[in-house]
N, C-alpha and C positions, 0 to 999 in steps of 0.2 A: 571440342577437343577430342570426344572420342571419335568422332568422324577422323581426326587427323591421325590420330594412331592408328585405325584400320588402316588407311592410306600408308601408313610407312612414314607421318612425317611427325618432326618435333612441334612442341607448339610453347610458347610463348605468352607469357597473360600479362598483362596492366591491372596495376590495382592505382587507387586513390589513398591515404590515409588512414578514411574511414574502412576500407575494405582489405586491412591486412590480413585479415581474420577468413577471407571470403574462402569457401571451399576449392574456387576454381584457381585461387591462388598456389593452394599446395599440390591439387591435380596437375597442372601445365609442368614441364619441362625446366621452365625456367619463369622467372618473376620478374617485374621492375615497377619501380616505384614510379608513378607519373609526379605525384605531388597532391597539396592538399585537398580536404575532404570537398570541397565544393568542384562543382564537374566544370567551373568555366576556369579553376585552373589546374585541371588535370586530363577529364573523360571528353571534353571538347576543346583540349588546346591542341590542335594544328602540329604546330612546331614538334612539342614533346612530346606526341606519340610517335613523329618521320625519328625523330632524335633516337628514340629509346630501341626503335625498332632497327634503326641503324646498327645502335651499339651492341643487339641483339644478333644480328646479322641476319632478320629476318629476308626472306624473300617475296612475303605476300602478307596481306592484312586482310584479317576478314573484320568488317565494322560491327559483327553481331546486332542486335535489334532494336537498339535506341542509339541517343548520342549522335554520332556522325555518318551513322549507317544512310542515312538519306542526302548528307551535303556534296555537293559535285567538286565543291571548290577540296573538300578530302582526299578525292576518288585520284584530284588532278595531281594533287601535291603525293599520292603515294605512288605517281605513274613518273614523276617527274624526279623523284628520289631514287628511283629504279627498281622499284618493288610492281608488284602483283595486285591490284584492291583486287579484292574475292567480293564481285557487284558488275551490277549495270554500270556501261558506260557514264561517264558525268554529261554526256550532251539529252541520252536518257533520260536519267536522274531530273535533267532541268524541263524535260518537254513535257514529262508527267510527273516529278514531287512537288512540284508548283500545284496546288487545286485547280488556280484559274486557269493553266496554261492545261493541266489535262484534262478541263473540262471542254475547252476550245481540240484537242486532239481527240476526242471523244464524239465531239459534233460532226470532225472531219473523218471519221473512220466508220461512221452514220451509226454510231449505239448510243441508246436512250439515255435523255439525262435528265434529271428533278431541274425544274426551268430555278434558277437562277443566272448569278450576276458570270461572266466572263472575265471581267477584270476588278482587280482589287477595290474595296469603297475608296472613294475621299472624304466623304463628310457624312456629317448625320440627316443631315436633309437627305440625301442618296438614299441611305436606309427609310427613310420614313416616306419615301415616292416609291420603293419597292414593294414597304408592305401595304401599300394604298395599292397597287398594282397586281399582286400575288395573293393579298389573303392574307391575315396572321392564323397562324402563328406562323414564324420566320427563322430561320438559322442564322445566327451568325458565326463564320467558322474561319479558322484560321488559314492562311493562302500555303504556310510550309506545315500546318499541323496533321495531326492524327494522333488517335490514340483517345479522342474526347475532348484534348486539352482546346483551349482554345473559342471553345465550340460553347454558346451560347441560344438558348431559347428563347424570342421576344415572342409573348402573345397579344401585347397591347404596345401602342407607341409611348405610354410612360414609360416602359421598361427598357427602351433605347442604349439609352444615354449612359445606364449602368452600366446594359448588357454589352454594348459596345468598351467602352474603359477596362471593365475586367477580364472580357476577351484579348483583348489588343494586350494588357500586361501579360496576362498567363501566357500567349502568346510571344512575349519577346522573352520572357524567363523559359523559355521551355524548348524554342526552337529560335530564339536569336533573330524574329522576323513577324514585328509587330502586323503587317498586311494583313488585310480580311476582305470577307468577300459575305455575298450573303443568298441563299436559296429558299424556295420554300421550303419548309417542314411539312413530311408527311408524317401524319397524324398515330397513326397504329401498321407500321411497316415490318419485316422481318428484316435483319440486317444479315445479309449472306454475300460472301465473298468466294472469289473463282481462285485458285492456285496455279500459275503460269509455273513454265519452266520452258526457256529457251539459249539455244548456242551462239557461236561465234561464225555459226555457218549459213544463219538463215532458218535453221530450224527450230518450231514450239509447238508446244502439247499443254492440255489445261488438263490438269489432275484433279478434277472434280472440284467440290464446293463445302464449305466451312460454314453451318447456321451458329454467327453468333448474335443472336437476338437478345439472352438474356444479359442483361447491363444494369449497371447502377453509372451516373454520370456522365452517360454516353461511353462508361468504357466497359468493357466486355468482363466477365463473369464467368459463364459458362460456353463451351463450343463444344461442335458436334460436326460430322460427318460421317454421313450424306445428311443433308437436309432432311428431314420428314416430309417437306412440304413440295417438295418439286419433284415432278414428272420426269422421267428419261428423257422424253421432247425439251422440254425448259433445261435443263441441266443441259443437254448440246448446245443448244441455243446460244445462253449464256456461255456456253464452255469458249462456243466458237466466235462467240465477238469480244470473248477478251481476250485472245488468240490474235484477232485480226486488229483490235487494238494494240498490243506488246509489239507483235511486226511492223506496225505503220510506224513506230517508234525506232525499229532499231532494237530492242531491250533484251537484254543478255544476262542469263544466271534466272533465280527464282525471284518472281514478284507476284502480288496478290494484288485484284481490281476488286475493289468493294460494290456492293449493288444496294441498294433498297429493294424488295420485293413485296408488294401490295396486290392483291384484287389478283393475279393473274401475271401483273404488269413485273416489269424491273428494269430500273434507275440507274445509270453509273452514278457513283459518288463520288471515288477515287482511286488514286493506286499509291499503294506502301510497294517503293523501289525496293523491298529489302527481305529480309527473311521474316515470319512471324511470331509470334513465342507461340502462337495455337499451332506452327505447321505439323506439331506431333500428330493430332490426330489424323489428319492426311496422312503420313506416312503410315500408320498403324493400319490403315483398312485399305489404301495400296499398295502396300511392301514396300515405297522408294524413301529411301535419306535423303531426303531433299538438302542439308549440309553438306552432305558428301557428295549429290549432285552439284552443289554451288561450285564445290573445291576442282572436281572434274572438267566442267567445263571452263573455272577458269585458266584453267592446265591444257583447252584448246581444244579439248574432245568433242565430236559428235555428237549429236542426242540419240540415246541407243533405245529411247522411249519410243512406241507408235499411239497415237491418238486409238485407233482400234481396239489397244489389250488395257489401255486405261478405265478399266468399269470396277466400282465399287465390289468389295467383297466381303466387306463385315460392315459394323461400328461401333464407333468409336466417340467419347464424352472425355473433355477436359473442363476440368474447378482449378480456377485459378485460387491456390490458398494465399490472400493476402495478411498483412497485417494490416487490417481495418476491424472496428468493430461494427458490425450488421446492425447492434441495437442501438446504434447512434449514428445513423442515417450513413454507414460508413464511411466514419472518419478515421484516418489512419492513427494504429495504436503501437507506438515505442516499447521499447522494452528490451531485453536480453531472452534467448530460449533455454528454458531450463532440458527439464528430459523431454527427447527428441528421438522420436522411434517409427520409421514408416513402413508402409502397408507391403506387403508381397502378395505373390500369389498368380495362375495364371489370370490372364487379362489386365496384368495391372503395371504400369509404369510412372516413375515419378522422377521427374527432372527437380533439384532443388537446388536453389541459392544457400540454404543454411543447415548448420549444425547445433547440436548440445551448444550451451554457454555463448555461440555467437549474439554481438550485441545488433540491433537492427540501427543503422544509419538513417538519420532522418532526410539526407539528401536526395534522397533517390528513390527510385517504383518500388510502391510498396507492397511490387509481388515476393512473395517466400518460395513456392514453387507449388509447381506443375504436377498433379494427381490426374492419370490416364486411365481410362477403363476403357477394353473392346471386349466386344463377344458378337456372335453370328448375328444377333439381330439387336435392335434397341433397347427390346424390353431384359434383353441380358446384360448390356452395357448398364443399361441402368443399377439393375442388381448387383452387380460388382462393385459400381463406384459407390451403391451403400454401405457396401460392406469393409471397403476400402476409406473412405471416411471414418467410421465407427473404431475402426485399427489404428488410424493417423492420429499419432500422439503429438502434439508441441503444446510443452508446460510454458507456463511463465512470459506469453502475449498472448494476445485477445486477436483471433485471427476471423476468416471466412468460415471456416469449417463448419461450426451449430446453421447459416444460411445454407449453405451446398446439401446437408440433413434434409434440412426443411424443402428445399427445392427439388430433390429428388423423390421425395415421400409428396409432391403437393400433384392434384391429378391433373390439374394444366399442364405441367412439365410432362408428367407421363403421357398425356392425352398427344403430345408436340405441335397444339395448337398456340404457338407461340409469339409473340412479339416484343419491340423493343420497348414498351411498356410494361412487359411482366409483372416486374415488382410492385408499380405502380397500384395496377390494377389488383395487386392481392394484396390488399394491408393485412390479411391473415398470417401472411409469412412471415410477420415482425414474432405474433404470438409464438407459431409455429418454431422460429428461431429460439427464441429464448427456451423452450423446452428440451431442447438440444443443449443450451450453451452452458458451460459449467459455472455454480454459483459464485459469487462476488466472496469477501473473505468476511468473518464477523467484525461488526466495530470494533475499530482497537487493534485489527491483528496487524501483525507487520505485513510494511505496505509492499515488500516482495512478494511477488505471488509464489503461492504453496505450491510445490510440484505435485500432481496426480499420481496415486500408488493404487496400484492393484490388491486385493486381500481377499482370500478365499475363508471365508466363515463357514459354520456347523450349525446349525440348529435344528432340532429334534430327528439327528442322525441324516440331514439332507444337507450336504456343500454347496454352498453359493461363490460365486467370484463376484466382486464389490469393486467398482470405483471413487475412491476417494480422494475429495477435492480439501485441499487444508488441512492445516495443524491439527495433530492430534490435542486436545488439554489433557494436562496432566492427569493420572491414573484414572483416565477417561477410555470405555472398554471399543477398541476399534468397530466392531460390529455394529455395538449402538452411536458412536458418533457418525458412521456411517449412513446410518438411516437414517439420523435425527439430519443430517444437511443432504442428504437425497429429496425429503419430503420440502425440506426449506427452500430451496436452489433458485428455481425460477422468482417469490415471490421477493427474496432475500434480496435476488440482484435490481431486480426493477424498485425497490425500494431504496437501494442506494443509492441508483443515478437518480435521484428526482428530490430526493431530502436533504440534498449540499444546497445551504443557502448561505452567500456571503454579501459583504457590502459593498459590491466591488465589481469590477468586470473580468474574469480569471479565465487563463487560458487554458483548454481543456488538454492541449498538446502541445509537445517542444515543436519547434517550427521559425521561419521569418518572416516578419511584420511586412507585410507586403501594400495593405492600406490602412491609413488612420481615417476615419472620418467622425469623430470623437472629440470634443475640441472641452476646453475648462470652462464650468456654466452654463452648459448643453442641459436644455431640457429635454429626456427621453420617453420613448415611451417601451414598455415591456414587447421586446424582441425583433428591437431596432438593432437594424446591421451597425457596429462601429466599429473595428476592425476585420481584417483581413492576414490569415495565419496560412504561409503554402508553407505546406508540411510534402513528404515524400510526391515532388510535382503537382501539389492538388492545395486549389484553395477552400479553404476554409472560412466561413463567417461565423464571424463572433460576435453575438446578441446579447443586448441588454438584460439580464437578468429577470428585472423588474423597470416600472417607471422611474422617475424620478430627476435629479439636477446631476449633472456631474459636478464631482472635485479634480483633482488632478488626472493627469491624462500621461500615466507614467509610458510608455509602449511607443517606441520611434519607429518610422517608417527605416524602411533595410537592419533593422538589428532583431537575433536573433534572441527569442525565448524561451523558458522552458515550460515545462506544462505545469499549474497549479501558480504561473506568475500574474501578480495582478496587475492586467493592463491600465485598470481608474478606478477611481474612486468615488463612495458620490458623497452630495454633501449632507448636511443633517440639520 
């Protein structure tokens, strides 16, 4: 939207139900209602966004970065109502948003690919002759996915049969296209992506490269550009065969081609037809708006870029701040934002979804927004985005921010010896998080969370500034409630999550029952999967407690729950 304004033009927003509240709603020009909170009848129906953009009098659509940004049958229906899609062509779209079909265009345009399948599986036998053929461990991933979803790790053949089922659902709930396909797994790879941009003329240029390695769930966390890890040689390289792969397509406007990079080597993965929510930091360490590029050339212009003066000049780190909580293997965490106060300063930019008092929507990515940091070199970017965290205030949800701490203070990350195992490999950073994370509330308090207030104290004539987490008690002296839950924090909160014990199997978050596998008179054992809970696009499993028999089995497949609901019961 503010790309459209520089431009000279109006813009228009869609919201859902759930998203009356959204910032970008009262930003835009104008508003319309799609319809209710669920995005298959609103944020992916077809009809009613040609309809509303009609009644709008729009002239072009941009699909922004999820939802129907990547469907062709979209692209066709907004060309065929007499509008503009601000995107690649839909014959594009289909020749590389397909995995299989860009993997087979990939082979054809002769850049590397991690050996896997060509065409989507049929059966579970297929899987179980691939990984007899490849090696486990194995991918299975979804044919229209990205983003992680979809995407599953077998390391043994008993893990098949799940890992296939929950792929293939997440899969049809997430992109409408249960198809999968399956590749090797490389083991400890960097995961870095190229940034195309090309016209309606025949011309493209690759703007360098995005390491997003550090992930939880196969989905991204942290990005950076330039890579630390690649050579000006490797970076052309790369730059120029996803260059010659974008042309052999056809492909117009901005798209990113993912890579693995291992040992020296690197992989095509895929290509996201669409813009990315990391393209900030690209734009911050080479001047261009890549939006504003998008909207340009769909307006017929020229590329006025030269591959020559494309060379890195700073860098640049984006934290994704989610609503997840880090100390529960992030799972996304609901709620409303109390005080809401973000960081300034130079080197620092923050795109966000929300405000004060907005409530978080359980339908949808459970990104908050976008915290930027550049400076001349790394080790400056780094120092910014510490200090830009430490400033980034949101009361009243349990976000990323104490992980992003921990990540930027941990000296692997400094070191930028990095991979898509990060986390994995430091189970230190759970510690390290929680030292960051602000403490849980005292038993008994109300279950709002207390907003965080600042207090500047005196003692023996020296000023302190205090942050304070929680209710003051009664004629309780700010200073010392102060320090008495500074010192408590860390041990306070890990104490809470681990001392709920009920009799029962309860859901840790609002979300819909997406699997039962739970049945009445089930004997279990402690931290047996029996349900399945997709909350903000992401599933969840939900573990038995303890051993024991099940009693009823209250929790239906497609209905939705809230958190602290109890899914069964056992018996006695």
């Amino acid at each position: 939207m503010r790309a459209c304004r520089e431009l000279g033009l109006r813009c228009v927003a869609v919201y859902s139900e759930a998203d009356r509240e959204a910032p970008h709603v009262a930003y835009a020009d104008a508003a319309y209602l799609l319809g209710p909170a669920p995005s298959a009848e609103s944020y992916l129906s077809i009809p009613r966004i040609i309809e509303v953009a009609q009644q709008a009098g729009a002239g072009a659509i941009h699909p922004g970065y999820g939802f129907l940004a990547e469907n062709p049958d979209f692209a066709r229906a907004v060309a065929a109502a007499g509008m503009v899609f601000i995107g690649p062509p839909p014959e594009a779209m289909e020749r590389m948003g397909g995995k299989t079909a860009a993997r087979r265009e990939a082979t054809d345009a002769g850049v590397p690919l991690v050996p896997g399948t060509l065409e989507p599986l049929e059966s579970l036998d297929e899987i179980r002759r691939l990984g007899d053929a490849y090696g486990y461990p194995i991918a299975i991933k979804a044919v229209g996915g990205g983003g992680g979803r979809g995407l599953r790790v077998v390391r043994t053949p008993d893990e098949i049969a799940d890992a296939f089922a929950s792929a293939r659902r997440e899969a049809e709930v997430a992109f409408k296209n249960g198809a999968l396909y399956v590749e090797k797994y490389l083991t400890n790879p960097r995961h870095i992506e190229i940034q195309v941009l090309a016209d309606t003329h025949g011309n493209a240029v690759a703007i360098g490269e995005r390491d997003c390695s550090v992930q939880r769930r196969h989905q991204k966390l942290i990005e950076e550009c330039p890579s630390p890890a690649l050579t000006p040689q490797i970076r052309a390289e790369m730059g120029a065969a996803a260059v010659r792969l974008a042309t052999s397509v056809n492909y117009v406007g901005a798209g990113t081609l993912e890579f693995l990079f291992e040992d020296g080597h690197y992989y095509f993965l895929e290509m996201n037809t669409r813009i990315q929510v990391e393209h900030t930091v690209t734009e911050m360490v080479f001047g261009v708006d890549l939006v504003k590029a998008q909207i340009r050339i769909a307006q017929g212009e020229k590329l006025w870029l030269r591959q020559e003066d494309l060379v890195p000049r700073a860098h640049a780190i984006e934290c994704r701040i989610n609503a997840e909580d880090p100390l529960a293997n992030f799972r996304p965490a609901l709620g409303t934002v109390g005080e809401y106060r973000e960081p300034s300063g130079l080197g620092v930019r923050v795109d966000s979804g929300v405000r004060a008092n907005y409530t978080i929507p359980q339908f949808y990515d459970s990104l908050l927004a976008k915290l930027i940091t550049w400076g001349e070199d790394r080790n400056e970017a780094i120092a910014r985005m510490r200090r830009a965290l430490a400033d980034y205030q949101i009361g009243g949800v349990i976000t990323t921010i104490p992980f992003h701490q921990a990540a930027m203070a941990h000296p692997t990350f400094v070191s930028g010896d990095l991979s898509v195992n990060f986390i994995g490999q430091h189970p230190e950073l759970v510690e390290a998080t929680r030292s960051f994370a602000p403490p849980a509330p005292e038993p008994g308090a109300s279950e709002a969370p207390a907003e965080p207030r600042s207090l500047t104290v005196e003692v023996n004539g020296k000023r302190f500034g205090v942050r304070l987490f929680g209710d003051l008690p009664a004629g309780s002296a700010p200073a010392a409630t102060a320090a008495k839950t500074s010192r408590r924090g860390p041990e306070q909160r890990k104490s809470s999550q681990m001392a709920v014990k009920v009799d029962g199997v309860v859901s840790p978050l609002q979300g819909r029952v997406a699997a039962v596998r739970a049945t009445p008179g089930q004997e279990v054992t402690a931290g047996q999967v029996l349900f399945i809970i997709e909350a903000m696009k992401m599933e969840n499993e939900i573990t038995a407690p303890h051993a024991g028999k099940l009693g009823e089995v209250l929790a239906q497949e497609g209905t939705t729950v809230e958190a602290g609901a109890v899914l069964a019961t056992f018996q006695h």
